[in-house]
C-alpha positions as CSV (number, residue, x, y, z in Angstrom):
1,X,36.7,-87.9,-21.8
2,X,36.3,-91.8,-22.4
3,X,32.9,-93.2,-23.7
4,X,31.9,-94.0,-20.7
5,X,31.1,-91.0,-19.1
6,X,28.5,-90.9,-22.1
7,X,26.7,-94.1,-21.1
8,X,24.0,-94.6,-18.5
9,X,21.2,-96.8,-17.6
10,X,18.1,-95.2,-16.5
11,X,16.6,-96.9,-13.0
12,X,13.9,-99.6,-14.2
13,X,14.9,-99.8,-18.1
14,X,17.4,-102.4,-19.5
15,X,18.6,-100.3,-22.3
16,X,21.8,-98.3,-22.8
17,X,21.4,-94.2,-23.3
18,X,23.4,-91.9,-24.5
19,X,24.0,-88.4,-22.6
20,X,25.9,-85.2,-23.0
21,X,25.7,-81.8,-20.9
22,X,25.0,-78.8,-22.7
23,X,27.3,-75.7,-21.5
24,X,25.5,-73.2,-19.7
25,X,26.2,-70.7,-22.4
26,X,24.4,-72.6,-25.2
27,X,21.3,-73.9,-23.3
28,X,19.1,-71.1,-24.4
29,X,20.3,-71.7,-28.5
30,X,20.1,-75.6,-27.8
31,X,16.7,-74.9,-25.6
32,X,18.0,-78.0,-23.4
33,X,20.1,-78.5,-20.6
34,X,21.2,-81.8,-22.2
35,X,21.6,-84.1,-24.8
36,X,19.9,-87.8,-24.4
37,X,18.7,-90.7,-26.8
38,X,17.7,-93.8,-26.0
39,X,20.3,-96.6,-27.6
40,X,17.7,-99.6,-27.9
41,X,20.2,-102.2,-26.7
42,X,20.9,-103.8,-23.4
43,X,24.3,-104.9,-24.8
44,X,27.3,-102.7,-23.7
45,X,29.3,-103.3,-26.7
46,X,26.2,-102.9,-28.9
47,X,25.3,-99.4,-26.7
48,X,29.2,-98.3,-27.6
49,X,29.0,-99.0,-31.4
50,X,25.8,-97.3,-31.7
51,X,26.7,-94.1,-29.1
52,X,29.9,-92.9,-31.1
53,X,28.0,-90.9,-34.4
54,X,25.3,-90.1,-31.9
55,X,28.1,-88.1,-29.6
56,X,29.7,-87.0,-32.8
57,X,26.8,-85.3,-34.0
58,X,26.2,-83.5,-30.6
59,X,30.0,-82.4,-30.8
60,X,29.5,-81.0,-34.0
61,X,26.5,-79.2,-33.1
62,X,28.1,-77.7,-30.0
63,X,31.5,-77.2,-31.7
64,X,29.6,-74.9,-34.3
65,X,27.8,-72.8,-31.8
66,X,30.7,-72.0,-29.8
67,X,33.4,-71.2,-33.2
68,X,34.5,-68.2,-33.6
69,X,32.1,-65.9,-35.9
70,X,32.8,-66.6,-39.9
71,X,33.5,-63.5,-42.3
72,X,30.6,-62.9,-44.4
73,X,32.3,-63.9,-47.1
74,X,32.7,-67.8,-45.6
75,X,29.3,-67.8,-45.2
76,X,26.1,-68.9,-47.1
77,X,23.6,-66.6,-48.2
78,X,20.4,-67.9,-48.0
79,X,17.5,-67.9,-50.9
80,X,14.4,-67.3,-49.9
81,X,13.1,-70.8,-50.0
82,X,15.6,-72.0,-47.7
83,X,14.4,-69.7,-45.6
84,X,10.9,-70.9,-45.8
85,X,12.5,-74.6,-45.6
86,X,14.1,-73.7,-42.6
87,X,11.7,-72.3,-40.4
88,X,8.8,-75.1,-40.9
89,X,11.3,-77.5,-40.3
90,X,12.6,-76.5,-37.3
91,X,9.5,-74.4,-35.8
92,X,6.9,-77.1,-36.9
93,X,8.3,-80.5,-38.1
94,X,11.5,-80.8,-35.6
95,X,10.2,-79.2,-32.6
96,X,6.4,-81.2,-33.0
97,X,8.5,-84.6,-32.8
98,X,10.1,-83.0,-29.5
99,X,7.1,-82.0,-28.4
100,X,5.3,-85.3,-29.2
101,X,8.2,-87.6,-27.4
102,X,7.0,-84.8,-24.6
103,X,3.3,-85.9,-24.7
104,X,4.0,-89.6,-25.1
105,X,5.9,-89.7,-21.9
106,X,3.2,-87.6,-19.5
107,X,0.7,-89.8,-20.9
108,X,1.8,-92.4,-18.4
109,X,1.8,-89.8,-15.6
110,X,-2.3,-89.4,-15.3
111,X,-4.7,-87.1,-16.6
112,X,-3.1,-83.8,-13.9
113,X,-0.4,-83.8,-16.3
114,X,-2.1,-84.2,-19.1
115,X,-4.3,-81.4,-18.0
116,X,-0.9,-79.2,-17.0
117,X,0.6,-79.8,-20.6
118,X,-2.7,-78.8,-22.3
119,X,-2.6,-75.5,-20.0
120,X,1.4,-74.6,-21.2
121,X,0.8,-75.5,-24.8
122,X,-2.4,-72.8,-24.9
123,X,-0.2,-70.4,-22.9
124,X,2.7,-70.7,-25.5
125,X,0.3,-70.5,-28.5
126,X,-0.9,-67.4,-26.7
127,X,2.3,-65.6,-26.1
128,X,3.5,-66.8,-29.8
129,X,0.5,-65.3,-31.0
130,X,0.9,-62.6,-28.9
131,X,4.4,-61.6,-29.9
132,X,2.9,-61.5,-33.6
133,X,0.9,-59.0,-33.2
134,X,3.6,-56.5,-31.2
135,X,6.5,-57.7,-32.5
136,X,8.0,-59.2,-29.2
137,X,9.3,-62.8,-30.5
138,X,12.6,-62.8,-28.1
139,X,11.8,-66.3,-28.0
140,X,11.8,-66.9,-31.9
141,X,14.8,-64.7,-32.0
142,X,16.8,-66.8,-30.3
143,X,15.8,-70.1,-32.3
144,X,16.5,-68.3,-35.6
145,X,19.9,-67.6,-34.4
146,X,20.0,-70.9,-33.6
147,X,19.0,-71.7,-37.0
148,X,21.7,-69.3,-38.9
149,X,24.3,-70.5,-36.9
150,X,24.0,-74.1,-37.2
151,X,23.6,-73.6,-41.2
152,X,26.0,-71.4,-41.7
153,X,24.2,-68.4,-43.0
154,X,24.7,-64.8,-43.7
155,X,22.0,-63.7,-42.3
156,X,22.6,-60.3,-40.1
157,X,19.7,-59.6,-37.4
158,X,18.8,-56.1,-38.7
159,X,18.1,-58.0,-42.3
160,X,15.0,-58.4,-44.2
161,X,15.9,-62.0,-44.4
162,X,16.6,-62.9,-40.3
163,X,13.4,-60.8,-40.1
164,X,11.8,-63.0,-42.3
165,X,12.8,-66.4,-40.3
166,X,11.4,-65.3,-37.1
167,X,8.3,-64.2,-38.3
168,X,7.8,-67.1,-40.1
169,X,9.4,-69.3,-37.0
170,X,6.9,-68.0,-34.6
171,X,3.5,-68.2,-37.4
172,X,4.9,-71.7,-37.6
173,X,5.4,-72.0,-33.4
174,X,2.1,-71.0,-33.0
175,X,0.8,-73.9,-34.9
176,X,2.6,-76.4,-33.3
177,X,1.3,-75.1,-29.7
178,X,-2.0,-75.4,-31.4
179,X,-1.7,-78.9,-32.8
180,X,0.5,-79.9,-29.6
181,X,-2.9,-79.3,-27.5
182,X,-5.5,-80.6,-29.7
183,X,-3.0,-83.8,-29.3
184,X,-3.5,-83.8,-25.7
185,X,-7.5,-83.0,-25.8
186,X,-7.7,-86.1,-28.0
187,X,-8.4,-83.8,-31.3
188,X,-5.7,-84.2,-33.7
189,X,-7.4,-85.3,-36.4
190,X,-9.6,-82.3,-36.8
191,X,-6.5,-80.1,-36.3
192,X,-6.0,-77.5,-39.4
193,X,-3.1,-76.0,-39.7
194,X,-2.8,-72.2,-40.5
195,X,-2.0,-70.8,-44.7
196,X,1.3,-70.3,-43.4
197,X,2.5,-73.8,-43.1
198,X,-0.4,-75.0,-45.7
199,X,2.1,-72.9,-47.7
200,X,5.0,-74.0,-46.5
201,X,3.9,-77.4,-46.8
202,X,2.3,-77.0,-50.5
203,X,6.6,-76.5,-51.1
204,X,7.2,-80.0,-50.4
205,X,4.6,-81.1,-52.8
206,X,6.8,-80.2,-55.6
207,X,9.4,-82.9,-54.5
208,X,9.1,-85.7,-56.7
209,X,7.3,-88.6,-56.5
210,X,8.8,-91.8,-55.2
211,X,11.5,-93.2,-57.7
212,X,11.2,-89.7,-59.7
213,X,14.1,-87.4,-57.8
214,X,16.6,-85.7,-60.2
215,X,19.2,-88.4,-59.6
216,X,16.9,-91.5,-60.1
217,X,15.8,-89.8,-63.4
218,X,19.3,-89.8,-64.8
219,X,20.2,-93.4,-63.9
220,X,17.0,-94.3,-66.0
221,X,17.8,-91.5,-68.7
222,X,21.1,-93.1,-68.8
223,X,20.2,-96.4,-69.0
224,X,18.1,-95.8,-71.6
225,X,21.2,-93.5,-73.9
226,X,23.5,-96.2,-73.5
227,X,20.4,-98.7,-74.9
228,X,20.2,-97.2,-77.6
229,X,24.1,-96.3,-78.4
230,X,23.7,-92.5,-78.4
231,X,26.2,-92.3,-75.5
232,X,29.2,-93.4,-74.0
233,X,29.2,-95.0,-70.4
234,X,32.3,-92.8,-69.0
235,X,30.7,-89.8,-70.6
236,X,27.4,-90.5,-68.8
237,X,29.1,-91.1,-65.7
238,X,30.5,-87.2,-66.0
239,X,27.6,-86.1,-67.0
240,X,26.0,-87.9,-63.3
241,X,28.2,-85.8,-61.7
242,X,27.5,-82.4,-63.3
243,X,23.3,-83.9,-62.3
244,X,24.5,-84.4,-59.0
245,X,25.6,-81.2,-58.4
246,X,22.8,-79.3,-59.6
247,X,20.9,-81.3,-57.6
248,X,22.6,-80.9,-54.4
249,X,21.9,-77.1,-54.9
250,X,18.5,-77.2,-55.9
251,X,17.0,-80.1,-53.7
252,X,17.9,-83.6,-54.1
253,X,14.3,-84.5,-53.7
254,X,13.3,-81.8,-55.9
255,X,10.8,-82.5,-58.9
256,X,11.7,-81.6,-62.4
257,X,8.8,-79.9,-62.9
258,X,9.4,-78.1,-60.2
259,X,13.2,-76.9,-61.4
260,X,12.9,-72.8,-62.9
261,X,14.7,-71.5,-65.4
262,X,16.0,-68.8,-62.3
263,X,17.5,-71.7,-60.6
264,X,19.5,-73.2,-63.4
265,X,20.9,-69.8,-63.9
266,X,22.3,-69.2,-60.2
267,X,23.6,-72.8,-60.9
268,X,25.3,-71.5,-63.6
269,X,26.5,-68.6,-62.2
270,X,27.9,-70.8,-59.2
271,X,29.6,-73.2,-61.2
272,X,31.2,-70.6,-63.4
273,X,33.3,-69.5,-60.2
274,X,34.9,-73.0,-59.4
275,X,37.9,-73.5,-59.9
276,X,39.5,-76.6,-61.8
277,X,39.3,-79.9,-60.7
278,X,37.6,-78.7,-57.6
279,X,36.6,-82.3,-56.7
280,X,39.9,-83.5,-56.6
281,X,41.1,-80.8,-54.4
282,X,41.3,-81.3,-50.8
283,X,40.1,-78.0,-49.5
284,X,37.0,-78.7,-50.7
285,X,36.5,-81.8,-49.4
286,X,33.1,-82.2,-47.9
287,X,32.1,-78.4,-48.8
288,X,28.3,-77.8,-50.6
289,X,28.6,-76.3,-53.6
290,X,28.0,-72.6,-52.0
291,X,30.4,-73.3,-49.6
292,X,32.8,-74.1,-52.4
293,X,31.7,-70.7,-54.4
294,X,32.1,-68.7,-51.4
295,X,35.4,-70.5,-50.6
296,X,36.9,-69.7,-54.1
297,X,35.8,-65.9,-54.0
298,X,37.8,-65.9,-50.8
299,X,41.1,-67.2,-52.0
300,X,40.6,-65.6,-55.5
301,X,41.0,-68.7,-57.3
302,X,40.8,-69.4,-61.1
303,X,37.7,-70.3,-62.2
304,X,36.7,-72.9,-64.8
305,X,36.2,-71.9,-68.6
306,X,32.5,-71.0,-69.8
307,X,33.3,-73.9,-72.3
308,X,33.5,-76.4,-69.2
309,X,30.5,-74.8,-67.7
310,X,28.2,-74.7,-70.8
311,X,29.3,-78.8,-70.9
312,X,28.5,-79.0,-67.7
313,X,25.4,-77.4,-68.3
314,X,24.6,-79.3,-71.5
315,X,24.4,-82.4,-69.1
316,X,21.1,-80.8,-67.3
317,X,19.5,-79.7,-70.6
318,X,20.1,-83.4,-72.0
319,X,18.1,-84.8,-68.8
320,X,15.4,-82.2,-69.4
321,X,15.4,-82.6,-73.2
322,X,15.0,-86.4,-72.3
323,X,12.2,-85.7,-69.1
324,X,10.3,-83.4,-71.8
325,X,10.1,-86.4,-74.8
326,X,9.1,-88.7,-71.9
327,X,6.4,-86.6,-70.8
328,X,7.8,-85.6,-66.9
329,X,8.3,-81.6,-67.5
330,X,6.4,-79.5,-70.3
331,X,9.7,-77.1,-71.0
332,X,13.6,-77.3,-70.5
333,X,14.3,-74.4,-68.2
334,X,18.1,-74.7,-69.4
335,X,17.3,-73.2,-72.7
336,X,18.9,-69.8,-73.8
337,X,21.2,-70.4,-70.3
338,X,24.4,-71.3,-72.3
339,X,27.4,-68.9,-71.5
340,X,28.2,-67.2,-75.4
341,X,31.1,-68.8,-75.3
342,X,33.3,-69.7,-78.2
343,X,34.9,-73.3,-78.8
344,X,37.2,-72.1,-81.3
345,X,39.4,-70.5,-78.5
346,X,39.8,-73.6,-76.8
347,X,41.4,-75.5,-79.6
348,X,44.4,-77.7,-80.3
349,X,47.2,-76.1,-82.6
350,X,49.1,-78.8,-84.6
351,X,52.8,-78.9,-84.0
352,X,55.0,-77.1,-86.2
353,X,58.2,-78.9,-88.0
354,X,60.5,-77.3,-85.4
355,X,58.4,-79.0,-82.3
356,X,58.8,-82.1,-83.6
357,X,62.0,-81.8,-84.2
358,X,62.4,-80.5,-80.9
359,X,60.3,-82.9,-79.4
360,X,62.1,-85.7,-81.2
361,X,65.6,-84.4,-80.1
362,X,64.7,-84.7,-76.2
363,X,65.6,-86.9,-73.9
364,X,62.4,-89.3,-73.9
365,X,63.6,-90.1,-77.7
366,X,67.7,-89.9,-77.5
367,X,68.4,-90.9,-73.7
368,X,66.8,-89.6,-70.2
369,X,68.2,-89.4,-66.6
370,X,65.4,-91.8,-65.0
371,X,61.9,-92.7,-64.6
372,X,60.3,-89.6,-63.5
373,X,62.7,-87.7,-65.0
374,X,62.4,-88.2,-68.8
375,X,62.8,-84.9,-69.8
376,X,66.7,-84.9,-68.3
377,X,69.5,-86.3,-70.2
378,X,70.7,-89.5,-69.5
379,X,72.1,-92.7,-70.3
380,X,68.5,-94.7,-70.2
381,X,66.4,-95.7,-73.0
382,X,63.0,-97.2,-73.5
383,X,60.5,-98.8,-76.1
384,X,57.5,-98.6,-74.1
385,X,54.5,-96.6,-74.1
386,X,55.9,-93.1,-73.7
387,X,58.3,-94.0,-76.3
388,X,55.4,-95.3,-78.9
389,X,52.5,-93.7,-78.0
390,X,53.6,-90.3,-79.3
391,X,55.1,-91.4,-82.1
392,X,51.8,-93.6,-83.0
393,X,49.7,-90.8,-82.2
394,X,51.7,-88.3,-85.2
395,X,51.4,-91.2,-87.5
396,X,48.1,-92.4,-87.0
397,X,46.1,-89.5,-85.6
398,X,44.2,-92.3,-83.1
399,X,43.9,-90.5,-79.7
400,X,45.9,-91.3,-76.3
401,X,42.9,-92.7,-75.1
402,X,42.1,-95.2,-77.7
403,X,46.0,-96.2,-78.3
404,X,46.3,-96.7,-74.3
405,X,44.0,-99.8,-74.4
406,X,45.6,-101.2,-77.3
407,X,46.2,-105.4,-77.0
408,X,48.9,-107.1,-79.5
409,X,46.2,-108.6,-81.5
410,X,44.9,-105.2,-82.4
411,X,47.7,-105.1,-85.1
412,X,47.6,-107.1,-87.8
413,X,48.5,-107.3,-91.9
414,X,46.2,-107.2,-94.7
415,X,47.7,-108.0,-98.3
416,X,51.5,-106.3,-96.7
417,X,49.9,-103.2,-95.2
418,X,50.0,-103.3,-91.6
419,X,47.4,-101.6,-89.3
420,X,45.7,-101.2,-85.9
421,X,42.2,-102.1,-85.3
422,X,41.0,-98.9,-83.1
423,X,38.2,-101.5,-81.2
424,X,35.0,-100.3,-79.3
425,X,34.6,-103.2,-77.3
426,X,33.1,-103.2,-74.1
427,X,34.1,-106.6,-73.1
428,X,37.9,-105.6,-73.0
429,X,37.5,-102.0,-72.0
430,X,38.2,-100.2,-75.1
431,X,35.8,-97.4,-76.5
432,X,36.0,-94.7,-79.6
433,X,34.6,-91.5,-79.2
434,X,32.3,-91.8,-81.6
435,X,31.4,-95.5,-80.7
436,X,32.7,-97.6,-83.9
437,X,35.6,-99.1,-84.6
438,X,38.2,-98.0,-87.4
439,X,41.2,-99.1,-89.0
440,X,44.6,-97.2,-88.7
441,X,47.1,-97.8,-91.2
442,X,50.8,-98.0,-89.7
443,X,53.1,-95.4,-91.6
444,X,56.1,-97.1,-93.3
445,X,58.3,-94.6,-90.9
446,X,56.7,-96.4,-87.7
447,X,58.0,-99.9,-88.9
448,X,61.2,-98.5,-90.2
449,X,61.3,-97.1,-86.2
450,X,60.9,-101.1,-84.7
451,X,57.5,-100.6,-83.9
452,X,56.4,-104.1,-85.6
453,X,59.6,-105.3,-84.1
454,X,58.0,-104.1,-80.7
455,X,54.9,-106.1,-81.3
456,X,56.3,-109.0,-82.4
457,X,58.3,-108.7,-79.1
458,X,55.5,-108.5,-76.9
459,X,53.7,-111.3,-78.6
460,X,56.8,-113.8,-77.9
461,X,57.1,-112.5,-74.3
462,X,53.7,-112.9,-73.5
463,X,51.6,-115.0,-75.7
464,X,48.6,-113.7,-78.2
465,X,45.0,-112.5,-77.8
466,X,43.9,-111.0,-74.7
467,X,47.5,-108.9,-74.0
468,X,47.8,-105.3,-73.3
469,X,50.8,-103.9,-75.8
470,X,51.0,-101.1,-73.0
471,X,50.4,-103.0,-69.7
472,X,51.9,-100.4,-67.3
473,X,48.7,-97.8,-68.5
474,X,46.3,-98.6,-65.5
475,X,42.5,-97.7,-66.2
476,X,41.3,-95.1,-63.6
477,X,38.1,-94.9,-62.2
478,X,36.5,-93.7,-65.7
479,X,37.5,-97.0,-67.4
480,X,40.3,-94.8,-69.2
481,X,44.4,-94.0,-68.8
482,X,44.6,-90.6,-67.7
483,X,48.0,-91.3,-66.8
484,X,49.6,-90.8,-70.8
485,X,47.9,-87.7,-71.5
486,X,49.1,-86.1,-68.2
487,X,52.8,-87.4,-68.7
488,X,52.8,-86.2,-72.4
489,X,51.8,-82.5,-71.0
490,X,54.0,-82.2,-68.6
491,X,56.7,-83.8,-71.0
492,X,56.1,-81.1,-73.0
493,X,56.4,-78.6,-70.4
494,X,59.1,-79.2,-69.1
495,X,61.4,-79.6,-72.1
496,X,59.8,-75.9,-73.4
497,X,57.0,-76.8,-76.1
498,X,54.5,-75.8,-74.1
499,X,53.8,-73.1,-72.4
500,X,50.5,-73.3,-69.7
501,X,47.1,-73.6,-71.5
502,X,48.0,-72.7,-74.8
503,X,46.6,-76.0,-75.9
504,X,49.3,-78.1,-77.1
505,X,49.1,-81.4,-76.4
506,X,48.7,-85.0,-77.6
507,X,45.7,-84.2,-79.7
508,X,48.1,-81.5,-81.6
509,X,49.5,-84.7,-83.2
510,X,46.0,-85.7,-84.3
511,X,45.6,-82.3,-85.5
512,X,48.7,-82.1,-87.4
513,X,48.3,-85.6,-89.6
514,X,44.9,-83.5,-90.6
515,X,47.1,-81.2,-92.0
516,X,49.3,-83.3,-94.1
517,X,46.9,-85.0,-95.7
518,X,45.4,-81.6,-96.6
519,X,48.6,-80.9,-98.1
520,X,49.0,-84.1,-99.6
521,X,45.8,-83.1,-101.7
522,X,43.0,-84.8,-99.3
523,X,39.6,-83.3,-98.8
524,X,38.3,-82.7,-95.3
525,X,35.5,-86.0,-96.1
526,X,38.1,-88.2,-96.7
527,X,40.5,-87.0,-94.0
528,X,37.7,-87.5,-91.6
529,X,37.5,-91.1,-93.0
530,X,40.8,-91.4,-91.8
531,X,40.6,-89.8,-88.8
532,X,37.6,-92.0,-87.6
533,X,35.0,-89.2,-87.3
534,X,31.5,-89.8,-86.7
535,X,30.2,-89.4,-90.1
536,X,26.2,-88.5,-90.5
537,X,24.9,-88.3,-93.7
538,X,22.5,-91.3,-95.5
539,X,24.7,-92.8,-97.1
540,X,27.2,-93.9,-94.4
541,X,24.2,-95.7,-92.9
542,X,23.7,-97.9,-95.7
543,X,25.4,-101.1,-96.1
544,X,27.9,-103.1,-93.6
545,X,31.2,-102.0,-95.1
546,X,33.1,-99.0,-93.9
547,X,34.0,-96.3,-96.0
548,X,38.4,-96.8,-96.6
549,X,40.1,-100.3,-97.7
550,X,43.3,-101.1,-96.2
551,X,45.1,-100.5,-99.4
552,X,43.4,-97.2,-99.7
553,X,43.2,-95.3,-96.4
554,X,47.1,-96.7,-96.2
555,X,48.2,-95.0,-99.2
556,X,46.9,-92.0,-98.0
557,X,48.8,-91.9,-94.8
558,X,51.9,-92.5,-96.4
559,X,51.3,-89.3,-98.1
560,X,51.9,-87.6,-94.5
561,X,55.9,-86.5,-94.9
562,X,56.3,-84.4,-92.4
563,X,58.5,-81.5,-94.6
564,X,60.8,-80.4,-92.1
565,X,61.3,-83.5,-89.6
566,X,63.8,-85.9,-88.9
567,X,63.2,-89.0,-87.9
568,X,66.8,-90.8,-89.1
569,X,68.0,-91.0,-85.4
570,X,65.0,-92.8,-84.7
571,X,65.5,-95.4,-87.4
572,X,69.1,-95.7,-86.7
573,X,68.6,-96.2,-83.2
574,X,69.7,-99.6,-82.0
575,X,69.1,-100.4,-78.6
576,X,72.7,-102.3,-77.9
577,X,73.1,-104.8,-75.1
578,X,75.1,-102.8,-73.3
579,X,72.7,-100.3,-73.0
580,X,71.0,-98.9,-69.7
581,X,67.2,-100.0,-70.9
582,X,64.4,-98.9,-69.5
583,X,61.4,-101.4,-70.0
């Protein structure tokens, strides 16, 4: 059916409306035989771009009445406060703005039908109040079906719960009958309304004030974190989205001081059932976060690990912690929540001597079949990142992350030891975990490899200063370079190093240099030195100076020998002219 069978004028009005018949079957859910709303605009084109969500919304509306009935375990179960939510929305605040538009329009039709309207509302307030006392609310039954259906609830008619709506549906009918009359009679303002939807009411109270919801409470948390330096802007921008869905199941508009410690725990609960990367998925595109539950329960997915659900939680505790100090909430209701869940089981094993070797002998490092297909042998060789990257990560322990962003004036030469500066700088993109910068002496076997060669390469092809020395690694939409670390463990998949989530990966390089320099007779405070840990003790907050000279933290990276590993292929590896390169 075109748009135009939607449109109509009515006789006498300039304006544009918008109409839609509702089937015979549904007119006593819908309570109307159709669907019309004025479009404010004489202007056809205007009446069109303004018409299509309107129809949308009614074909949504009508499409979810008339689908065929959901499994329980598709559907929502309801708390009790939605409950309450629902029923003074739709039997006080929704069907009063009805029954208002109602009023407005017989006001022009003289005081008869003024006087006739007065006389219905008192006989509906009547029956309402009639049905509440036996127990005959067919009327109420009908808009709490309604209600289930267009929400999606599991909510059987024989339960406490459906019980539950229509009483409070028809308490919450009967005032609007009484408020619609006192309207007409001219007595609004002395209108009371019953405890029941006082109650109700009193709910909505505990919504925050204006520019206090949970959300607009972050951004000024955040704001004020990354003021002060005590986190990271991508980090915060996770931790929004872990906010965001706590409030989306609790009430965007929800105060903290409203927030129990109860709900946090469902949340919790809920969350722990996701699966991985749920936002990225495409099934659950669109879904609420019970949808999603009830979705993953369904098709017996995976969930997440309590370690990524107590982070996850951690991000709600830090807002509370913060909302507590500023004076919003008098307790965090997240404390004592946190799954018992040990970190230890999550961690990343260094590689042994026969990985590397491995790992060295592949195709990446000798000769690989094609872009895509690095871990097949081949006639094609490369320098660039996924040939360096690894190899920079063994030697230096820096992280993927902070290597990705690298520019060709990060490596330099101090008094013949050459290094990278690992930068946190904002202005070109590149962060540290732990929000300073660090030097990172380069090994003796990295230049013996050509990777000063590749530098010096890079410089000549493309000038100094502001230059990427990885160009092809992209930020994504977190400021970062997802795309190494995902390469590197699927790499390592697929050429039989690692085996699904036994935790090797690049950081087992990172892991591994700790380890040499343990054996090279190193204590765990000086490794972290080199490592670029946070440290937090007095003394590293006095003076300007960092602890580690270049002469110093280089010497102890040479002492990293790798027992076991060969790299001579590497050093002997010329890339010839007649080669099939891969830049």
């Amino acid at each position: 059916m075109s748009l135009s069978s939607y449109l109509y004028k009515r006789p006498g009005s300039q304006n544009w409306y918008a109409r839609m018949m509702v089937p015979q079957k549904a007119r006593s859910i819908v309570g109307k035989c159709e669907f019309v709303k004025s479009l404010r605009t004489p202007d056809r084109r205007a009446a069109e771009r303004a018409a299509y969500p309107i129809i949308a919304d009614w074909t949504q509306q009508l499409e979810a009445l008339s689908a065929p009935q959901a499994s329980p375990a598709e559907l929502i179960e309801p708390t009790d406060s939605e409950i309450q939510e629902a029923a003074l929305h739709m039997g006080y605040e929704e069907a009063g703005r009805r029954l208002q538009s109602l009023i407005s329009r017989k006001l022009t039709s003289g005081p008869s039908a003024l006087t006739a309207l007065a006389n219905d509302f008192e006989r509906r307030r009547l029956e309402s109040l009639r049905g509440l006392l036996t127990g005959e609310n067919s009327i109420w039954v009908e808009r709490a079906k309604a209600t289930v259906a267009k929400r999606r609830w599991h909510l059987p008619e024989d339960s406490d719960g459906f019980r539950r709506l229509v009483e409070l549906l028809a308490k919450c009918g009967t005032d609007l009958f009484a408020r619609a009359k006192a309207i007409v009679d001219g007595r609004d303002e002395a209108f009371v309304p019953s405890e029941t939807v006082r109650a109700l009411t009193r709910q909505r109270e505990e919504r925050a004030a204006q520019g206090e919801h949970m959300l607009a409470l972050f951004d000024t948390y955040a704001a004020q974190r990354l003021a002060e330096g005590k986190k990271r802007k991508d980090t915060l921008e996770q931790d929004r989205k872990s906010v965001a869905l706590f409030a989306d199941f609790v009430g965007e508009n929800r105060s903290l001081r409203s927030v129990k410690a109860s709900e946090v725990r469902e949340w919790r609960n809920a969350v722990a059932c996701l699966p991985p990367g749920m936002r990225k998925r495409r099934e659950f595109a669109g879904k609420s976060l019970r949808e999603a539950v009830a979705y993953a329960k369904t098709a017996r997915l995976k969930p997440i690990s309590l370690i990524t659900v107590n982070k996850m939680l951690s991000a709600i505790s830090a807002l509370f912690s913060w909302a507590k100090r500023e004076g919003y909430v008098e307790s965090n209701p997240c404390d004592g929540l946190y799954y018992d869940a040990n970190k230890g089981a999550n961690a990343r094993p260094p590689f042994e001597a026969a990985s590397l070797n491995q790992i060295l002998r592949s195709p990446l490092f000798t000769g690989f079949l094609r872009a895509g297909k690095e871990f097949l042998p081949g006639g094609v060789k490369t320098r660039d990142w996924r040939f360096w990257i690894p190899l920079l990560c063994l030697f230096t322990g820096a992280r993927v992350g902070e290597l990705a962003h690298l520019y060709v004036d990060d490596v330099s030469q101090d008094n013949g030891h050459w290094y990278i500066r690992i930068s946190h700088n904002a202005a070109r993109g590149q962060t540290t975990k732990s929000g300073v910068s660090r030097i990172a002496p380069i090994h003796s076997k990295l230049v013996a490899i050509g990777f000063i060669d590749f530098v010096a390469a890079r410089m000549k092809g493309a000038g100094t200063g502001d230059v990427r020395l990885f160009p092809d690694l992209e930020r994504n939409e977190r400021g970062q370079s997802g795309k190494a670390s995902r390469f590197w463990r699927d790499y390592l998949r697929r050429i039989g190093v690692k085996s699904g989530a036994d935790g090797y990966g690049s950081h087992s390089f990172r892991h591994g240099l700790a380890d040499q320099l343990r054996l090279a007779g190193y204590l765990d405070d000086e490794i972290e030195v080199a490592l670029g840990h946070n440290q937090k003790t007095v003394t590293s907050g006095y003076g300007k100076i960092k602890q580690g000279t270049i002469g110093r933290l280089s010497k102890m990276i040479e002492q990293a020998t790798f027992e076991g590993v060969s790299f001579v292929h590497l050093e002997q590896q010329v890339l010839a002219p007649t080669d099939n390169v891969e830049c």
